[in-house]
N, C-alpha and C positions, 0 to 999 in steps of 0.2 A: 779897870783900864778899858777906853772905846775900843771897838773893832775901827780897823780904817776900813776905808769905802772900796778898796780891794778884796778884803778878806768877806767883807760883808756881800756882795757882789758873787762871789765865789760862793759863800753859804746860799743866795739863793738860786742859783744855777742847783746847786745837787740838791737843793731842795726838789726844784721843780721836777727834775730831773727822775728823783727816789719816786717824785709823785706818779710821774706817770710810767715807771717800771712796775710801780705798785696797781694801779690801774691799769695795766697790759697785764696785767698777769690775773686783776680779780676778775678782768672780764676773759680771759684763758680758760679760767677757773670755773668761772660762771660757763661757759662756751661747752667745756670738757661735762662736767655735771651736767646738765641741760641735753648733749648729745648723751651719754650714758643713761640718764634717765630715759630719754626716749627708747635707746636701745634695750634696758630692761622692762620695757613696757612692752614693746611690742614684740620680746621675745618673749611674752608673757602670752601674749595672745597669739604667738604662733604656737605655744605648746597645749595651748587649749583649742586653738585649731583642730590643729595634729590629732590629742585626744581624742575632740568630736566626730572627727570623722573616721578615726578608728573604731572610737564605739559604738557607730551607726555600720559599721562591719563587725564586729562580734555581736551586735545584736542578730544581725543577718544571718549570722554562721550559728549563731546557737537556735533563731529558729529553724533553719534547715536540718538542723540537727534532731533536734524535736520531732519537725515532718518526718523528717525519712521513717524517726523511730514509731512514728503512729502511723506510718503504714505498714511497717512490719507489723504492730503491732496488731493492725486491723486484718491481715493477711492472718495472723495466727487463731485470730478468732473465726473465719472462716475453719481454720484446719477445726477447732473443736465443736463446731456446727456440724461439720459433715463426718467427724469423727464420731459425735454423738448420734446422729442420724442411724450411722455403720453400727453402731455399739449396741443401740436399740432394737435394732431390725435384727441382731444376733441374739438377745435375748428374748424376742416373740418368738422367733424361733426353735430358741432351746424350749422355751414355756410348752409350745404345741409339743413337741415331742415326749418332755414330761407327761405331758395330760394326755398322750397316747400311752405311755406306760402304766399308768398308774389309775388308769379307766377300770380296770377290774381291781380295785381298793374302795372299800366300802368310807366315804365321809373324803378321803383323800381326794377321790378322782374330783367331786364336785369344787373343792379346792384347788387343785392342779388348773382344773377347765375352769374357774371364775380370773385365776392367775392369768392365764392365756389369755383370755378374751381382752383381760383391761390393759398388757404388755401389748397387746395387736393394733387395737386402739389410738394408744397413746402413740408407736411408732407410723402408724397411718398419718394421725393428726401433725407429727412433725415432721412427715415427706411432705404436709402439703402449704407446711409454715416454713420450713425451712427454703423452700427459693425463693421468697420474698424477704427473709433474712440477710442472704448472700448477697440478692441485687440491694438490699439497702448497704450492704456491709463495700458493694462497688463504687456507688453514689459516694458515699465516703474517700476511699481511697480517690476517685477523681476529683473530688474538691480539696484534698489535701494535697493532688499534684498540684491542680488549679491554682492555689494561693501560694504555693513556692515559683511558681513563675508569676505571679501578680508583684510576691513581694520583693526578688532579685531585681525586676524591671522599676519600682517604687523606692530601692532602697538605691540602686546606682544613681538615680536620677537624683536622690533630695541628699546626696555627699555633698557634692558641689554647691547647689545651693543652700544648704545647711552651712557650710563653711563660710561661702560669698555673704548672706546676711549675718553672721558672727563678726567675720571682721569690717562690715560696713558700721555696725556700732561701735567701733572702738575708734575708728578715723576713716581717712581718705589714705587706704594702702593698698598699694598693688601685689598681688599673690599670685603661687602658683604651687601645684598641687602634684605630687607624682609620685611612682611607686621605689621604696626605696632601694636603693641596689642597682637600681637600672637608670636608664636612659628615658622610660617610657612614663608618658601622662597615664594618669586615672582617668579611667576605667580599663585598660587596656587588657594585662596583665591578669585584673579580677575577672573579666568574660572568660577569658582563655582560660583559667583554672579551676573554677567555679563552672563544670561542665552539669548539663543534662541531659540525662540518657531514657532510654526509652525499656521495659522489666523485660523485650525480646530481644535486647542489642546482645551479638554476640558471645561477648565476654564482659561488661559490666553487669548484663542481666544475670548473664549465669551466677557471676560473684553474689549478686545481693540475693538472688534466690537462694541460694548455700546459708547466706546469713540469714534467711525468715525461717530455714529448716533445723538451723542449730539452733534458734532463738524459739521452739515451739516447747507450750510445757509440757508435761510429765506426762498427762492423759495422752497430747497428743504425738510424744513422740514415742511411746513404747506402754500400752496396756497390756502388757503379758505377763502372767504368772500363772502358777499353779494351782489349783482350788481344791484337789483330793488326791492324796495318794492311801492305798491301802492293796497293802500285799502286791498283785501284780498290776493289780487297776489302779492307772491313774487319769485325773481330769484334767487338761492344760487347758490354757485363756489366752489366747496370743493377736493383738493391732494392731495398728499404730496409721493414722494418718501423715501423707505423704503428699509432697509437693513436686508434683512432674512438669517437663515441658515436652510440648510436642515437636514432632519437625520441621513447625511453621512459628515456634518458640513461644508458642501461648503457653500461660499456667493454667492449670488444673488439679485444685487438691480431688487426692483420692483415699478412701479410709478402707482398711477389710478390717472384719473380729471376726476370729474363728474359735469355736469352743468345741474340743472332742475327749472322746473316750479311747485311752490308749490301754492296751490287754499286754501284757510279757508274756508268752507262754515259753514254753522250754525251746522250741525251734524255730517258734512264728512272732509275729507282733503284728497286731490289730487295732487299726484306728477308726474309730466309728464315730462320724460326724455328728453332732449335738446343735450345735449352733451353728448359723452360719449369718453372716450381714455384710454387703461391701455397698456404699456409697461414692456418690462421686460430682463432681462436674466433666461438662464433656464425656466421649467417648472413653470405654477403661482400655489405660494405657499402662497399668501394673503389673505386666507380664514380666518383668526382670525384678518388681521390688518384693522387697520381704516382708514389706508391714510388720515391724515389729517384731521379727521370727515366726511369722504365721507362715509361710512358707515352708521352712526347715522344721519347725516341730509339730505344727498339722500339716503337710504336705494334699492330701487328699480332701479335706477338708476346703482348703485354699482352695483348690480347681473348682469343688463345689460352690462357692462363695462367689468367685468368680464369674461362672456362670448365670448367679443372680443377682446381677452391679445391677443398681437403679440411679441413673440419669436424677442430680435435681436439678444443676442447671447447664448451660452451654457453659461452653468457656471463655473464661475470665476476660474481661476487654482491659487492654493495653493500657500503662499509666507509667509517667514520667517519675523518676528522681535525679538528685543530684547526689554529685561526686566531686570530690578533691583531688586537682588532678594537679600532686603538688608532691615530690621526692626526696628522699632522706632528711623531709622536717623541713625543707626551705618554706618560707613564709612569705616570701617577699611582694606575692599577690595583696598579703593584708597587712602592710608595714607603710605606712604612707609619712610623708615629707612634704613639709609647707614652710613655703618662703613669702617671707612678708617683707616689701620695698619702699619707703618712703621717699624717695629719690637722693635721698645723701646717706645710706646706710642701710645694710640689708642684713636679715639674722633669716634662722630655718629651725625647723623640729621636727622630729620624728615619733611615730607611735604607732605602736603595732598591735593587731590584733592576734591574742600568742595563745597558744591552744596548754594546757596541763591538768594532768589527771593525777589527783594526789592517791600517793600511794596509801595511804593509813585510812583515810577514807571509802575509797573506791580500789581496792588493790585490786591488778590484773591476777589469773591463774598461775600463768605463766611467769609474773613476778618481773615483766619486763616495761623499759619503757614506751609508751602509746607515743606515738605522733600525732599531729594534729589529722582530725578527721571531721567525718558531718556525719557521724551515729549516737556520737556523746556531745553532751549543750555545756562544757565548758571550757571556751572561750571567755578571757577578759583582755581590758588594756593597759598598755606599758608604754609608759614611757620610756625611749632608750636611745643612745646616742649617734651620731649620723655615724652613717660608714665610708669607706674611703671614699669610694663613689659619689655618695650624695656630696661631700667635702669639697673632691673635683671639682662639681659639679655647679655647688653655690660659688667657690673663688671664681668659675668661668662667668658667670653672672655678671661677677661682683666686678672683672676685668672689663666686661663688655659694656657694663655700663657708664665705669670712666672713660672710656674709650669713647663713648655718645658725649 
């Protein structure tokens, strides 16, 4: 049976009609995909933003990290320089005393005195090397100050442009950069927390001086022990290099070893000086320290030792570190946020430069958890989600730009 010219009329109307619901919708379709894709694109390359310039802040922070610890660490070798200097000069001096006792011993004394002469010698020859050591050992420490303010002023300057050429190869998008949590642009934030101090500041020098004195080894923080006991006579060994500051906050390591002869008698006790060596920079200012219990168990000795401090060099010229000047773990100095705008649609990412110290690895003493600091170089980066803040923050964007 025909269609009449009604019904047919009618089929091509919803024809037409299906046709271009079907075409409003493929190009909907196409429109939706098309915008999605660009949006996962270019959230793509904000979290690689984000990343980079995060990572060019944990590099930062784990080299500072590094410095600080190789200036302790060059400050420690000082201590065992002049430690050894001290340690030497007590043993010339026990040597000469031997080879006055033992001068009426036949084959012995010639022994004793060839002993002497070559201990006198050698600690001569390293009073007169050793202050060319130390100022080499300063040179150091100022060019490792030197190069953490070269590289804090090199690394805040190429975020930004590091970023800016990043996202110029991926298109024509406008960006912006900021620290996350807050309100504030990069760099802001990172100056203000990322401080540097100077090893006389009040209370940041004293702190890090405390840690170059806990952080000294074993020679230099405590040489004392016992070498002979018999009957009522015994021999004690006791010193230890020490890191003082003056009233004008300069350092100056100082070292004593004292070596005596201690006698019990039934109602007396007898300490009879054997050795004595103290070294130093600067003036000696060890009148309050114990060098290692050379103090308390040579007592008399000490005073002598004292008396014979030998200058090797002035004192120590002043040199910068830095410090994190950041509480209860907040990060948000090295957390940054990038918003990337193509003018119909705007996305953001976050990533942070996060400080952790595994425990099975590197376990603390105390068994507790470390916060992020600049004495240990592990810093890496995270990617991690905005915070309310940053949220705010992009929807006011995202307002103000429909509003344009």
């Amino acid at each position: 049976m025909s269609l009449t010219q009604q019904q047919s009329g009618w089929l091509l109307f919803s024809g037409l009609l299906l046709t271009a619901i079907l075409s409003l919708a493929l190009f909907s379709l196409h429109r939706v995909s098309s915008d999605s894709r660009e949006r996962w694109v270019m959230q793509n390359i904000a979290d690689n933003a984000a990343e980079a310039g995060a990572l060019i802040l944990a590099r930062q922070l784990n080299y500072l990290a590094l410095s600080n610890r190789a200036l302790i660490a060059n400050q420690v070798v000082m201590a065992q320089l002049t430690g050894l200097s001290s340690w030497l000069a007590m043993l010339a001096d026990a040597s000469q005393r031997m080879a006055m006792v033992t001068s009426v011993i036949p084959y012995l004394n010639v022994l004793s005195r060839q002993l002497a002469v070559v201990l006198d010698r050698v600690s001569t020859v390293m009073d007169r090397l050793l202050p060319a050591a130390l100022r080499l050992q300063q040179l150091i420490i100022s060019a490792l100050s030197t190069s953490q303010l070269l590289l804090q002023a090199s690394f805040t300057s190429m975020l930004p442009s590091s970023i800016s050429e990043f996202v110029a190869k991926h298109g024509d998008y406008n960006w912006q950069l900021w620290h996350s949590g807050s309100l504030l642009p990069f760099p802001v934030l990172w100056l203000r927390n990322i401080r540097r101090f100077r090893n006389d500041h009040a209370t940041h020098g004293k702190q890090f001086a405390s840690l170059v004195n806990r952080s000294r080894d074993p020679f230099s923080r405590r040489r004392s022990y016992r070498w002979l006991k018999a009957g009522p006579a015994k021999v004690e060994k006791a010193g230890a290099s020490t890191l003082l500051i003056d009233g004008q906050g300069k350092w100056q390591w100082q070292a004593m070893d004292t070596l005596a002869l201690h006698i019990d008698l039934l109602f007396d006790h007898d300490e009879l000086a054997w050795g004595r060596g103290s070294r130093g920079q600067g003036r000696f200012h060890g009148y309050g320290q114990d060098f290692g219990g050379s103090r308390s168990v040579n007592p008399n000795t000490s005073t002598e030792a004292q008396w014979l401090y030998r200058r090797l060099l002035a004192r120590q010229t002043n040199f910068y570190f830095y410090r994190l000047q950041q509480s209860a773990g907040q990060q948000s100095s090295s957390a940054l946020v990038v918003t990337l705008d193509n003018g119909k649609q705007q996305v953001a990412a976050r990533a942070d430069a996060r400080y952790s110290r595994p425990r099975r690895l590197f376990p603390r003493a105390d068994q507790q958890l470390e916060l992020g600091n600049l004495f240990n170089p592990l810093w890496f980066v995270q990617l991690r989600p905005l915070s309310a803040i940053d949220k705010a923050r992009v929807a006011s964007f995202e307002v103000a730009e429909r509003a344009s």
